[in-house]
C-alpha positions in Angstrom: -13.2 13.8 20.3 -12.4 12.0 17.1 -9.6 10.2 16.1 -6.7 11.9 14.0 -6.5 10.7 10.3 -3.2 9.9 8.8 -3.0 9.4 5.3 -0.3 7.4 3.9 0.0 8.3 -0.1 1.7 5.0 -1.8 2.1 1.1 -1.0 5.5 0.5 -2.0 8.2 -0.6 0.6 8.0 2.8 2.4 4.1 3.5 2.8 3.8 -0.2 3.9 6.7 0.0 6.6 5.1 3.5 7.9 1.4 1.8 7.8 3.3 -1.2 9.9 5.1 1.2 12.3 2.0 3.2 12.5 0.0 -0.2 13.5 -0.4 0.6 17.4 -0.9 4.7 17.1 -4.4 5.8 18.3 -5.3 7.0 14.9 -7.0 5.6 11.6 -4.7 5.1 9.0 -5.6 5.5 6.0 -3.6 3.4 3.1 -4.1 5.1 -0.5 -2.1 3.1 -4.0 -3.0 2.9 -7.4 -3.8 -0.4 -7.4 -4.5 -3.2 -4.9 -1.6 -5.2 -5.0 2.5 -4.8 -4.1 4.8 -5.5 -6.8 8.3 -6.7 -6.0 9.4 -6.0 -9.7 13.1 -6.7 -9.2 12.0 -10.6 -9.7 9.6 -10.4 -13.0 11.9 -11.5 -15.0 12.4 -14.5 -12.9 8.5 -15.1 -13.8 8.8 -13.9 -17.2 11.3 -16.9 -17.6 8.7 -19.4 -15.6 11.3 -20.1 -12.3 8.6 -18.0 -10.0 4.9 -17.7 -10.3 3.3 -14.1 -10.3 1.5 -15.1 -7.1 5.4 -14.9 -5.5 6.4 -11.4 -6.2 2.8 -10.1 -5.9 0.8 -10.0 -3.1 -2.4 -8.0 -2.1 -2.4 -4.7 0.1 -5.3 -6.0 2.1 -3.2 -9.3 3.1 -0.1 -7.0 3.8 -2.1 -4.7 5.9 -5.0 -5.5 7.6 -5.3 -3.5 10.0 -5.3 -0.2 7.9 -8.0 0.8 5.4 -7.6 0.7 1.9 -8.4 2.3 -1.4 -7.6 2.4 -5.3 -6.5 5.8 -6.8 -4.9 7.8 -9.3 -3.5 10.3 -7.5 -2.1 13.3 -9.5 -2.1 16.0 -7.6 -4.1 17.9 -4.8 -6.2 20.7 -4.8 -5.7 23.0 -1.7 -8.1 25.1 -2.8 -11.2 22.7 -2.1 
């Protein structure tokens, strides 16, 4: 018997803390953004104005999660009917 799949659709605060709480489950988790990194935008303009360094309110999905798998999309939608 396989493993169950769970698919978790976003890497902002919430699909990182449900990847995190989902760490120990018997199942693959599967980790799907638009891009590869998470943005903690509240502080850009503290880099815009040179007091923080982009490197300090970015960091990479992989390096937040490395237990989960990872991959780049543009998810608009889903087709059920496939």
């Amino acid at each position: 018997m396989s493993q169950p799949r769970i698919i978790i659709v976003g890497a902002g605060f919430g699909g990182l803390a449900a990847a995190k709480a989902l760490k120990n489950t018997p199942a693959e988790i599967l980790l799907i953004d638009r891009t590869n990194h998470h943005l903690f935008q509240p502080l850009l303009y503290q880099v815009a104005t040179s007091v923080l360094t982009p490197g300090q309110i970015a960091t990479p999905i992989r390096q937040r999660s490395a237990q989960s798998e990872e991959h780049d999309s543009n998810h608009g939608g889903s087709d059920r009917g496939r």
